[in-house]
Backbone as XML, in Angstrom:
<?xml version="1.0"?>
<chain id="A" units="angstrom">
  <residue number="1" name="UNK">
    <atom name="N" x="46.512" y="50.645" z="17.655"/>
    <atom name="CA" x="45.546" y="51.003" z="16.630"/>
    <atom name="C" x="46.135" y="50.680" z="15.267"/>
  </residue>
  <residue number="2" name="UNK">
    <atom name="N" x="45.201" y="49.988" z="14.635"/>
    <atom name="CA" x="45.927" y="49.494" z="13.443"/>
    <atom name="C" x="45.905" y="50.694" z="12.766"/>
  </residue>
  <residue number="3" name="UNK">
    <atom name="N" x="46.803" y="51.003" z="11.603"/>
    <atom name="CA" x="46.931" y="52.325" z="10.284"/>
    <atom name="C" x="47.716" y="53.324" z="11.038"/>
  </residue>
  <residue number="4" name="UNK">
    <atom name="N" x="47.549" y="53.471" z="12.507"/>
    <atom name="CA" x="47.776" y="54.471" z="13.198"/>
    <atom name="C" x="49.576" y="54.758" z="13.557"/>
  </residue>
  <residue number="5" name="UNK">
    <atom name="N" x="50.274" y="55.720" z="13.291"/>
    <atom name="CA" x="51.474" y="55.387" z="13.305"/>
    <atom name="C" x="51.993" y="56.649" z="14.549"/>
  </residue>
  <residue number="6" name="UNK">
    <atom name="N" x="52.755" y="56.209" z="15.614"/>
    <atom name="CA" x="52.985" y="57.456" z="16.812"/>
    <atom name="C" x="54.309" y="57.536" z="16.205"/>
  </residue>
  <residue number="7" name="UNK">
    <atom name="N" x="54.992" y="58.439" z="16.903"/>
    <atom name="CA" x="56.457" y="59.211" z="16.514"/>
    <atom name="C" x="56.459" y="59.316" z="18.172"/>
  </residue>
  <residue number="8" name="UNK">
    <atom name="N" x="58.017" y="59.237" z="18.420"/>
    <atom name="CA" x="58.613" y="59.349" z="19.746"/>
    <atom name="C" x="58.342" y="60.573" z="20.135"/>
  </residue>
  <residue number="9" name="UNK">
    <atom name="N" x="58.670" y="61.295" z="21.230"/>
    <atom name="CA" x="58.065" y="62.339" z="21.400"/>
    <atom name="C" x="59.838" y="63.632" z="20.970"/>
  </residue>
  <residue number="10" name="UNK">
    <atom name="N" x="60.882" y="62.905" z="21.066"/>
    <atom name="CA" x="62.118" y="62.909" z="20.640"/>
    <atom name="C" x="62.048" y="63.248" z="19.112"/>
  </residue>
  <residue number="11" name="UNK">
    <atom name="N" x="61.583" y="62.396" z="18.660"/>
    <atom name="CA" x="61.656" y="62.731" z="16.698"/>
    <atom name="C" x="60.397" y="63.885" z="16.445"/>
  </residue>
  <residue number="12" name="UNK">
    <atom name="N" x="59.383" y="63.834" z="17.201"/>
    <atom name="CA" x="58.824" y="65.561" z="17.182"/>
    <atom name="C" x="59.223" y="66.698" z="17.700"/>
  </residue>
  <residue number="13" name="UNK">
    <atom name="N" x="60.101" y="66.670" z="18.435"/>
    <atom name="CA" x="60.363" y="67.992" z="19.059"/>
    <atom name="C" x="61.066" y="68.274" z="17.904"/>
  </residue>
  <residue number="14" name="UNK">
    <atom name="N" x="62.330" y="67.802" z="17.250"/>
    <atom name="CA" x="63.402" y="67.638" z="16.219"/>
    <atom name="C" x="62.200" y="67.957" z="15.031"/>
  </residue>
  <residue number="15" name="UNK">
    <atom name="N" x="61.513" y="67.848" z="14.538"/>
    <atom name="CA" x="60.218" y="68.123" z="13.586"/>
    <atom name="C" x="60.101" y="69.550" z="13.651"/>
  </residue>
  <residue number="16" name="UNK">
    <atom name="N" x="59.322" y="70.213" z="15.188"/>
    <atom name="CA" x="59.188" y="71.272" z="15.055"/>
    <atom name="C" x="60.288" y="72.261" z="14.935"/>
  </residue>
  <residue number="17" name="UNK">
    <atom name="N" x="61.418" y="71.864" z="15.705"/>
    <atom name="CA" x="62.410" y="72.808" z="15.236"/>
    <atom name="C" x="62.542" y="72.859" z="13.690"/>
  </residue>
  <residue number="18" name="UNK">
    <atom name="N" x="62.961" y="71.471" z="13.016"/>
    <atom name="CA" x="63.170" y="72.189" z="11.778"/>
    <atom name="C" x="62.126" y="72.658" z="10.473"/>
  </residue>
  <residue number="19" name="UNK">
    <atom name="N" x="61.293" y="73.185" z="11.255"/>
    <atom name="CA" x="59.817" y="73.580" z="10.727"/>
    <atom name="C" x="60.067" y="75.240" z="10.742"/>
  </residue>
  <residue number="20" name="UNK">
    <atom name="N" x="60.874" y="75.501" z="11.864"/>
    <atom name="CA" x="61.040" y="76.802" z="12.153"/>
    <atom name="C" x="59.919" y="77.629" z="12.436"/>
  </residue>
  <residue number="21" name="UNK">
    <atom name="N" x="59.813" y="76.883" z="13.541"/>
    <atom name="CA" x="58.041" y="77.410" z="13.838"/>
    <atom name="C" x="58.715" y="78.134" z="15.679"/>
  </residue>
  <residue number="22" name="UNK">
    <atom name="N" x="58.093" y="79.133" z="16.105"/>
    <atom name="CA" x="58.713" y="79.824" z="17.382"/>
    <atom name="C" x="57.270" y="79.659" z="18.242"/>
  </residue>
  <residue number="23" name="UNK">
    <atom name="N" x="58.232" y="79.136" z="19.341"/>
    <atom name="CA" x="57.381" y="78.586" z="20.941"/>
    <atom name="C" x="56.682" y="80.156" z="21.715"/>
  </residue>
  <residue number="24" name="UNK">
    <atom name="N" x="55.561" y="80.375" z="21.419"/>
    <atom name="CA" x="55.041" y="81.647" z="22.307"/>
    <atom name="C" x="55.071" y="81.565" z="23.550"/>
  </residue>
  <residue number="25" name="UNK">
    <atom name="N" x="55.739" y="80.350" z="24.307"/>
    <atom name="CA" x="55.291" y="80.341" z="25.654"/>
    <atom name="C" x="57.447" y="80.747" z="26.257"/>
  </residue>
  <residue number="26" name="UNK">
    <atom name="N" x="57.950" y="80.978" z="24.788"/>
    <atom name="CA" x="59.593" y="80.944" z="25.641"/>
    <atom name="C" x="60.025" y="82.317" z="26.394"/>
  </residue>
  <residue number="27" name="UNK">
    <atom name="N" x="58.912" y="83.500" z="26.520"/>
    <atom name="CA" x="59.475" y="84.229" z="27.319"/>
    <atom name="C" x="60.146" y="85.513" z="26.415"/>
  </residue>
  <residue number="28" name="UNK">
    <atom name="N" x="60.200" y="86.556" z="27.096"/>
    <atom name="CA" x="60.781" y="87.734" z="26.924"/>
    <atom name="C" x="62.172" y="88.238" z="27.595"/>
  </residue>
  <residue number="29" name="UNK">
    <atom name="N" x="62.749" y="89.080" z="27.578"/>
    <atom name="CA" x="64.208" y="89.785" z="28.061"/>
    <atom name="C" x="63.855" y="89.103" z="29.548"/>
  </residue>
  <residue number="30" name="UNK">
    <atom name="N" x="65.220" y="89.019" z="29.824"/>
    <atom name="CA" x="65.351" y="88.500" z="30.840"/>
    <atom name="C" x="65.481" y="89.579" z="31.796"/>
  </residue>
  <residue number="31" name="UNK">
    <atom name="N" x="66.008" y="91.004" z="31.221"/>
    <atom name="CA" x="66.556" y="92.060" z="31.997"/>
    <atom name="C" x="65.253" y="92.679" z="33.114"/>
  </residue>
  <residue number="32" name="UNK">
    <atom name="N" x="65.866" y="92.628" z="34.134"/>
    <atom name="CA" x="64.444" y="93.528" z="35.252"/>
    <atom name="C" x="64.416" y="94.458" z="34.947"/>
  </residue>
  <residue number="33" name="UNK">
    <atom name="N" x="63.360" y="95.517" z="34.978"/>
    <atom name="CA" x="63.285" y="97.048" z="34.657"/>
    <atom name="C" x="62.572" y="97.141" z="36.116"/>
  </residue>
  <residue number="34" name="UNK">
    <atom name="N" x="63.141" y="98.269" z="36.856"/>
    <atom name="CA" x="62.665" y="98.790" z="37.890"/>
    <atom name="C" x="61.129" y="99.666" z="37.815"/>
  </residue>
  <residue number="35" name="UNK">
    <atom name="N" x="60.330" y="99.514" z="38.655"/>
    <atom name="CA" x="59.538" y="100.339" z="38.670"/>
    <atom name="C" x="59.581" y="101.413" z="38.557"/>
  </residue>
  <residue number="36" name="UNK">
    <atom name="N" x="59.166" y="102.661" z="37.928"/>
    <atom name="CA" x="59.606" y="103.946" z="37.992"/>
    <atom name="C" x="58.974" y="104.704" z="39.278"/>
  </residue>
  <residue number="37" name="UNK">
    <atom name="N" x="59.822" y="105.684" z="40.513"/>
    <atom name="CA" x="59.669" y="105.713" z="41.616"/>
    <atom name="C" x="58.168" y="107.206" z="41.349"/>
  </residue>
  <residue number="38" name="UNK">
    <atom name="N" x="56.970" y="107.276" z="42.388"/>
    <atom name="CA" x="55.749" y="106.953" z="42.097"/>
    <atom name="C" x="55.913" y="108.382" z="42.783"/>
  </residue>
  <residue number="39" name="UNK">
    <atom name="N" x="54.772" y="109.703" z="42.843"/>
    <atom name="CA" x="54.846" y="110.378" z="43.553"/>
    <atom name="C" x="53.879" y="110.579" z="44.650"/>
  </residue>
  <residue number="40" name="UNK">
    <atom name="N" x="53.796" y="110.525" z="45.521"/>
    <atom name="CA" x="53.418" y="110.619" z="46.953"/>
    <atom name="C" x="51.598" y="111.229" z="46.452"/>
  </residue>
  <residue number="41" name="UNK">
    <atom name="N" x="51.491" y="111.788" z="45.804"/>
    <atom name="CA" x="50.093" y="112.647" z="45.822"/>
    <atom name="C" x="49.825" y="113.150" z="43.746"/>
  </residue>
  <residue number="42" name="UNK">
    <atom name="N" x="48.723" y="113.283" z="43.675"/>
    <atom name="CA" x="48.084" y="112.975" z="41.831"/>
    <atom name="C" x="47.954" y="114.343" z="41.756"/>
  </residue>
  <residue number="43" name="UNK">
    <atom name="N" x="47.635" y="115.204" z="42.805"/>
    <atom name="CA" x="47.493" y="116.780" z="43.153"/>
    <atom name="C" x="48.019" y="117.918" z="42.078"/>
  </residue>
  <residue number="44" name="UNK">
    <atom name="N" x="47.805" y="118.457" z="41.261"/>
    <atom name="CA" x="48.421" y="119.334" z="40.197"/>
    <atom name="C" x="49.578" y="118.867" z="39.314"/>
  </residue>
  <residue number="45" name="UNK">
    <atom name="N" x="49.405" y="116.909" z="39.199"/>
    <atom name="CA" x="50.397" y="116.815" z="38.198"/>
    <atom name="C" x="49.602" y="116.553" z="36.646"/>
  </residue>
  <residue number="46" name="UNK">
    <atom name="N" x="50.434" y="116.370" z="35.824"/>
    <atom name="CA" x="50.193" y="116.176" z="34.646"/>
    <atom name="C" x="50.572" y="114.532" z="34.648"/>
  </residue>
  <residue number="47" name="UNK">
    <atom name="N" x="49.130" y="114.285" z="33.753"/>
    <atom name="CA" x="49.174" y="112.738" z="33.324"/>
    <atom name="C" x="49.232" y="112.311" z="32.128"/>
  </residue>
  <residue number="48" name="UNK">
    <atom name="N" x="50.305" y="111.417" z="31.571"/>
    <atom name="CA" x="50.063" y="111.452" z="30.536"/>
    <atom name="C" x="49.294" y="109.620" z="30.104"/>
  </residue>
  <residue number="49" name="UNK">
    <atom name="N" x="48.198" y="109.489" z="29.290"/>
    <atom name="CA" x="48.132" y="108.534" z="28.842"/>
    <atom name="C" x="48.069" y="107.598" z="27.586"/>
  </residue>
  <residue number="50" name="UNK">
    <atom name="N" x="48.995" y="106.300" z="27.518"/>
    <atom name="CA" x="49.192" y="106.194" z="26.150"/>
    <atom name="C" x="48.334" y="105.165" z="25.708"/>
  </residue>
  <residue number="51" name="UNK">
    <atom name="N" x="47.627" y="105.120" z="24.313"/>
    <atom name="CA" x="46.756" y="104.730" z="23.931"/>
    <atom name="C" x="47.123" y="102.753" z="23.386"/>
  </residue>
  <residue number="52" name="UNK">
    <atom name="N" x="46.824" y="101.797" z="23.504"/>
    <atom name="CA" x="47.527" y="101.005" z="22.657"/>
    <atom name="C" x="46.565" y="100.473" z="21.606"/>
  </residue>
  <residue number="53" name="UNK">
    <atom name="N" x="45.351" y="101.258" z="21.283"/>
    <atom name="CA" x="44.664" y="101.265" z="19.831"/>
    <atom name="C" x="44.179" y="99.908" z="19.752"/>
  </residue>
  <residue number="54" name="UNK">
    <atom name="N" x="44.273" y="98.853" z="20.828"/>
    <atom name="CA" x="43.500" y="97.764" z="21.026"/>
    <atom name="C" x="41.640" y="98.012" z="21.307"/>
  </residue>
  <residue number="55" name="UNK">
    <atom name="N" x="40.781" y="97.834" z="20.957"/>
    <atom name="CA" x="39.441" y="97.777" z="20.942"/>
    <atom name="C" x="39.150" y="98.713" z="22.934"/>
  </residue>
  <residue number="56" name="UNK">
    <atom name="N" x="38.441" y="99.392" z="22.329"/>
    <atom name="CA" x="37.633" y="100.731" z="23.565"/>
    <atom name="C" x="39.068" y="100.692" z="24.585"/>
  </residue>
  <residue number="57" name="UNK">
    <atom name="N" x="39.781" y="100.919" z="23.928"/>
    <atom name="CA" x="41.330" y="101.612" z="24.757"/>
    <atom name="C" x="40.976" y="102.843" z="25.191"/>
  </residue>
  <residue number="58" name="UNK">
    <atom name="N" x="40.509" y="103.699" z="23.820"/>
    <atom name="CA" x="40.495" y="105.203" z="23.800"/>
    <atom name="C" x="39.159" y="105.628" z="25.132"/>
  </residue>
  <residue number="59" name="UNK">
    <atom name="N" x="38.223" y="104.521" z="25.083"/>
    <atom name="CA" x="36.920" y="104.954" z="26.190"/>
    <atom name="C" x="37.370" y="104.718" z="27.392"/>
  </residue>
  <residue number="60" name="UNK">
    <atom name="N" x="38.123" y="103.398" z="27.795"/>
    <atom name="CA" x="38.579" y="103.507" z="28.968"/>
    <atom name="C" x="39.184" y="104.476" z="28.842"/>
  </residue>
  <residue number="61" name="UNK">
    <atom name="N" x="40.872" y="105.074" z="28.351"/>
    <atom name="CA" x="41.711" y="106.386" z="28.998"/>
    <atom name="C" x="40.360" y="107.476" z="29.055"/>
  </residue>
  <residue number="62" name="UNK">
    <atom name="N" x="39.619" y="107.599" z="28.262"/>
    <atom name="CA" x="38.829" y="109.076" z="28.787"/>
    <atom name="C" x="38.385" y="108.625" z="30.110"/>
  </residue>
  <residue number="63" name="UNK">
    <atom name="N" x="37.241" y="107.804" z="30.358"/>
    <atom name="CA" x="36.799" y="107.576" z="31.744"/>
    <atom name="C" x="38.325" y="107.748" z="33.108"/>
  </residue>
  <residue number="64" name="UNK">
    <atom name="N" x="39.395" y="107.279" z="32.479"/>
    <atom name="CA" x="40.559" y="107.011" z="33.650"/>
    <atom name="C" x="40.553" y="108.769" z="33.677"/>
  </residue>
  <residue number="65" name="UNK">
    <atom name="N" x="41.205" y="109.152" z="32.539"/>
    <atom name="CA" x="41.628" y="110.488" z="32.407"/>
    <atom name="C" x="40.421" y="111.678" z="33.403"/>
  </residue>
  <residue number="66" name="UNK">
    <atom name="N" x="38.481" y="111.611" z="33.322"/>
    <atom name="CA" x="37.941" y="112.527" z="33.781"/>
    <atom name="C" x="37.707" y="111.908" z="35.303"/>
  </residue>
  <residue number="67" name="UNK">
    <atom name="N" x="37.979" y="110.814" z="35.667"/>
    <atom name="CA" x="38.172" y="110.337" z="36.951"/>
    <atom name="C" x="39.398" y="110.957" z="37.854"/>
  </residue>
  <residue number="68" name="UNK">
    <atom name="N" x="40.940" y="111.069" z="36.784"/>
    <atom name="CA" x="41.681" y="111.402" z="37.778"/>
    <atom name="C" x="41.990" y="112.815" z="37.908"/>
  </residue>
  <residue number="69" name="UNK">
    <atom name="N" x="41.207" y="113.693" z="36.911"/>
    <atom name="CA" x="40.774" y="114.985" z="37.108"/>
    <atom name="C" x="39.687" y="115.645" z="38.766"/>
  </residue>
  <residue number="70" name="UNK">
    <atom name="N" x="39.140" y="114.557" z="38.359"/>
    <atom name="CA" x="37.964" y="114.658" z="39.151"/>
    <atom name="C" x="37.909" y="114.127" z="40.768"/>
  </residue>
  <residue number="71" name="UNK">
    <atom name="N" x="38.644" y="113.298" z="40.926"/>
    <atom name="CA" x="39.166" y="112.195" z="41.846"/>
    <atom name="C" x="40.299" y="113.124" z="42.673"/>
  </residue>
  <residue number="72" name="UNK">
    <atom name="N" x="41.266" y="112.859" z="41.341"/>
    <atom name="CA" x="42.330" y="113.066" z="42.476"/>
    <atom name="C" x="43.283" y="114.779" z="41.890"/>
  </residue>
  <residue number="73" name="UNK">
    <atom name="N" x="42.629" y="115.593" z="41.695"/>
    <atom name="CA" x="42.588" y="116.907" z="41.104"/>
    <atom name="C" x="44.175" y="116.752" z="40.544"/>
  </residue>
  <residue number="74" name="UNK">
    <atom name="N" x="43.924" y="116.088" z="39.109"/>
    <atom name="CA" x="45.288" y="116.014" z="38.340"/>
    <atom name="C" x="45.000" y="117.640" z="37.217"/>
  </residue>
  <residue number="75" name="UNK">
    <atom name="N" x="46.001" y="118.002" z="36.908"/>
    <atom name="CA" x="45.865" y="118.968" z="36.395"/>
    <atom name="C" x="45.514" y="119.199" z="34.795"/>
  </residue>
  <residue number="76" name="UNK">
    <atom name="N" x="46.286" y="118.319" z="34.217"/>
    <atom name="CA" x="45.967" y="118.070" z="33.206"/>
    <atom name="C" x="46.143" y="116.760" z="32.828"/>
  </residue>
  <residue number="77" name="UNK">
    <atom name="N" x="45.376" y="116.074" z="31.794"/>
    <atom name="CA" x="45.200" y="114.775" z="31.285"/>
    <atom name="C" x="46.049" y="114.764" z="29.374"/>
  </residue>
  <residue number="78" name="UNK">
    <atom name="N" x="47.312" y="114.283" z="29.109"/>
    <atom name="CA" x="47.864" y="114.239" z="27.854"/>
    <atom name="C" x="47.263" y="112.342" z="27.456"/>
  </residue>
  <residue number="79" name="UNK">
    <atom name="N" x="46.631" y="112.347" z="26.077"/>
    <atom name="CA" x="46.369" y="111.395" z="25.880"/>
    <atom name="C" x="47.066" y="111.493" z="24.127"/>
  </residue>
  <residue number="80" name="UNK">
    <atom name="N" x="47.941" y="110.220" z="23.899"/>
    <atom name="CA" x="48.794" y="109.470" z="22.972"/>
    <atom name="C" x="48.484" y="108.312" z="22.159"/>
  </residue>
  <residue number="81" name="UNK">
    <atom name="N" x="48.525" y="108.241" z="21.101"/>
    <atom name="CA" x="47.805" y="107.090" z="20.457"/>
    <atom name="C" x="48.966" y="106.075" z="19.423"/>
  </residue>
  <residue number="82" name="UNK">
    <atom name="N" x="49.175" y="104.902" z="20.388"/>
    <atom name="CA" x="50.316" y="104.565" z="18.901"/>
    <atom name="C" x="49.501" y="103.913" z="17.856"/>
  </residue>
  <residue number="83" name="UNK">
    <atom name="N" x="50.558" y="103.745" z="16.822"/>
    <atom name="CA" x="50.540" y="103.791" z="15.696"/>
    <atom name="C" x="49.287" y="102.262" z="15.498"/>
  </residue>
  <residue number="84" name="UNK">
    <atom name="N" x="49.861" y="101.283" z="15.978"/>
    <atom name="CA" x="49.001" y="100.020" z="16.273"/>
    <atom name="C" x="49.358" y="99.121" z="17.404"/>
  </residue>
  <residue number="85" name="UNK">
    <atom name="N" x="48.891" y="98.126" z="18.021"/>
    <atom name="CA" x="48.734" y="97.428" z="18.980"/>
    <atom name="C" x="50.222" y="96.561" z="19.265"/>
  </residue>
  <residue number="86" name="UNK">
    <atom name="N" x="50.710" y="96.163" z="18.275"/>
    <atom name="CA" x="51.640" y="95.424" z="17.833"/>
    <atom name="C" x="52.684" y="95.946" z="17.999"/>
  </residue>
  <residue number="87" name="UNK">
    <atom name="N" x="53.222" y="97.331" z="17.653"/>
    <atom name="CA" x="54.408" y="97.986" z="17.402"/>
    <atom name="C" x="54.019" y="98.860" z="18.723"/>
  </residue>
  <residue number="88" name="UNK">
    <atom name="N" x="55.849" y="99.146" z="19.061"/>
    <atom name="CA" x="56.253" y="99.903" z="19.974"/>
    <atom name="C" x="55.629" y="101.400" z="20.145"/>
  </residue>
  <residue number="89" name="UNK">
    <atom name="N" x="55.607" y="102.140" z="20.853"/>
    <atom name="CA" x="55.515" y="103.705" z="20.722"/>
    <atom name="C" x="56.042" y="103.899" z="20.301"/>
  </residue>
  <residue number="90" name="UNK">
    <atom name="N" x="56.927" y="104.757" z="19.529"/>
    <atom name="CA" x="57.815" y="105.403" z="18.749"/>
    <atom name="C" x="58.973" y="106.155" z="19.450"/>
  </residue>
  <residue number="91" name="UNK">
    <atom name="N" x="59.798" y="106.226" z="19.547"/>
    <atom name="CA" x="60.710" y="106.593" z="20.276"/>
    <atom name="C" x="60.270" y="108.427" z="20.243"/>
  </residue>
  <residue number="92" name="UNK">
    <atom name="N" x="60.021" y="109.144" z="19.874"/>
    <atom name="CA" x="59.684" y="110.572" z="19.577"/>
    <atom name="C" x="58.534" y="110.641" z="20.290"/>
  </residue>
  <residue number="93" name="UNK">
    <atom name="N" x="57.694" y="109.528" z="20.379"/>
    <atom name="CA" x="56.002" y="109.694" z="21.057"/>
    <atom name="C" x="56.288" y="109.752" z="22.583"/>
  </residue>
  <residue number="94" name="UNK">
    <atom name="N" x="57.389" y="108.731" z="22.899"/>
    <atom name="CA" x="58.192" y="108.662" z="24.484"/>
    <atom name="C" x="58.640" y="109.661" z="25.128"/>
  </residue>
  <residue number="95" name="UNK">
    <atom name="N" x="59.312" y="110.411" z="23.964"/>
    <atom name="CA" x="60.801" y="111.738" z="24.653"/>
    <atom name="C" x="59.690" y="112.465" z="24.970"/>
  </residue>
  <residue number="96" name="UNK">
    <atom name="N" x="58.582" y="112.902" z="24.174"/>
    <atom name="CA" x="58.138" y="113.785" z="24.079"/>
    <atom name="C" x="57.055" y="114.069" z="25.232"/>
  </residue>
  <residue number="97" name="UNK">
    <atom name="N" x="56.059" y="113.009" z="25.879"/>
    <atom name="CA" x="55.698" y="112.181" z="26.808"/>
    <atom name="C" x="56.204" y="112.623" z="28.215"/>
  </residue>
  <residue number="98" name="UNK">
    <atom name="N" x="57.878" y="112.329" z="28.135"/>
    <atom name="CA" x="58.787" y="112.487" z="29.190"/>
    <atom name="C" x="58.613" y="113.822" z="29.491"/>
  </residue>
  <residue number="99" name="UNK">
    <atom name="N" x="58.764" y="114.691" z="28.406"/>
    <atom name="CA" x="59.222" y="116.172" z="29.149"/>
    <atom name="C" x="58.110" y="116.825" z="29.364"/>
  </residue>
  <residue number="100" name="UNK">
    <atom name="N" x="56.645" y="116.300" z="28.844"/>
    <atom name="CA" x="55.487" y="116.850" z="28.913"/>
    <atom name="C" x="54.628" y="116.043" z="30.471"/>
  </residue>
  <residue number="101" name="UNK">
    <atom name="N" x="54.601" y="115.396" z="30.909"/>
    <atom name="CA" x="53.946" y="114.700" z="31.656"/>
    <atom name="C" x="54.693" y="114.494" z="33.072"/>
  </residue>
  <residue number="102" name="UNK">
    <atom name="N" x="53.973" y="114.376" z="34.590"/>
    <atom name="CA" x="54.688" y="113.904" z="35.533"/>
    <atom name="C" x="54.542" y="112.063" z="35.601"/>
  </residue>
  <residue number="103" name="UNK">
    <atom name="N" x="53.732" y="111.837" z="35.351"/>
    <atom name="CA" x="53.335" y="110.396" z="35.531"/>
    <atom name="C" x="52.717" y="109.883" z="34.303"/>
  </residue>
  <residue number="104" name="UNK">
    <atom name="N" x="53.306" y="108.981" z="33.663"/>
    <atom name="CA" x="52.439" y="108.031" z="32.655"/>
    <atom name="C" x="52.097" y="106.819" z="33.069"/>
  </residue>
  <residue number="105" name="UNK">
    <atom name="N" x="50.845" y="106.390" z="32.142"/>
    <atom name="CA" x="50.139" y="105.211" z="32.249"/>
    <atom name="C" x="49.669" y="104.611" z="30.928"/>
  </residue>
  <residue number="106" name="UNK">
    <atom name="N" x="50.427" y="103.024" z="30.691"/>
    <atom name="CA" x="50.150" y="102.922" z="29.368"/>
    <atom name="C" x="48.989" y="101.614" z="29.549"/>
  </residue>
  <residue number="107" name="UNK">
    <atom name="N" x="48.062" y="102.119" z="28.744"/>
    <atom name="CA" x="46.424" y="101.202" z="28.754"/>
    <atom name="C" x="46.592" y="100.522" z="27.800"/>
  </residue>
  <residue number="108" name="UNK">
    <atom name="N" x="45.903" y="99.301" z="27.910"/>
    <atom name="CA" x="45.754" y="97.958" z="27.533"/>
    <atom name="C" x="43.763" y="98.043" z="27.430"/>
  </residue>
  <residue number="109" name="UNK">
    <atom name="N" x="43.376" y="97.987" z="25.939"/>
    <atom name="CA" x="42.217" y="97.574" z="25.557"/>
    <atom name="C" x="41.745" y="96.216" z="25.538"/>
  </residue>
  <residue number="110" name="UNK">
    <atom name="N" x="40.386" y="95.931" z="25.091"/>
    <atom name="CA" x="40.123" y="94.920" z="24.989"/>
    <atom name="C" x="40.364" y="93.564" z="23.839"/>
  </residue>
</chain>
């Protein structure tokens, strides 16, 4: 193509690096985290659920939350809201989570 000028595919990769632009497809910690071990029956425990403030998060956990009341006779339903979608729970929203709840479940909105 005349006017038209290609670049090796070698002298672009070398481009984007020094653009300092970061590849979304390179992956997270490499470290495995074990499943946390599950309890046999939902029967008089406490659930806790954490919110991630992504679009009708909060409508799904209620529907999950009066389902597993209702379903599977959980005793009580703790529902948590972080701060925004982006950022972590807060380390204080976790501890606190831990000593209050038998089982958590963290929801993903739309």
């Amino acid at each position: 193509m005349a006017g038209v000028r290609t670049f090796p595919m070698e002298k672009e990769s070398r481009m984007a690096e020094n653009l300092g632009f970061v590849d979304p497809s390179a992956g997270g910690s490499k470290k495995a985290v074990p499943p946390a071990p599950r309890p046999p029956a939902l029967s008089g425990k406490v659930v806790g659920l954490l919110d991630n403030t992504k679009e009708q998060a909060d409508v799904i956990l209620q529907t999950l939350g009066d389902l597993l009341r209702e379903r599977y006779d959980v005793s009580k339903v703790v529902v948590r809201r972080k701060e925004h979608y982006s950022k972590p729970a807060p380390d204080e929203m976790i501890a606190e989570m831990a000593q209050e709840v038998d089982v958590a479940i963290a929801a993903l909105g739309g």
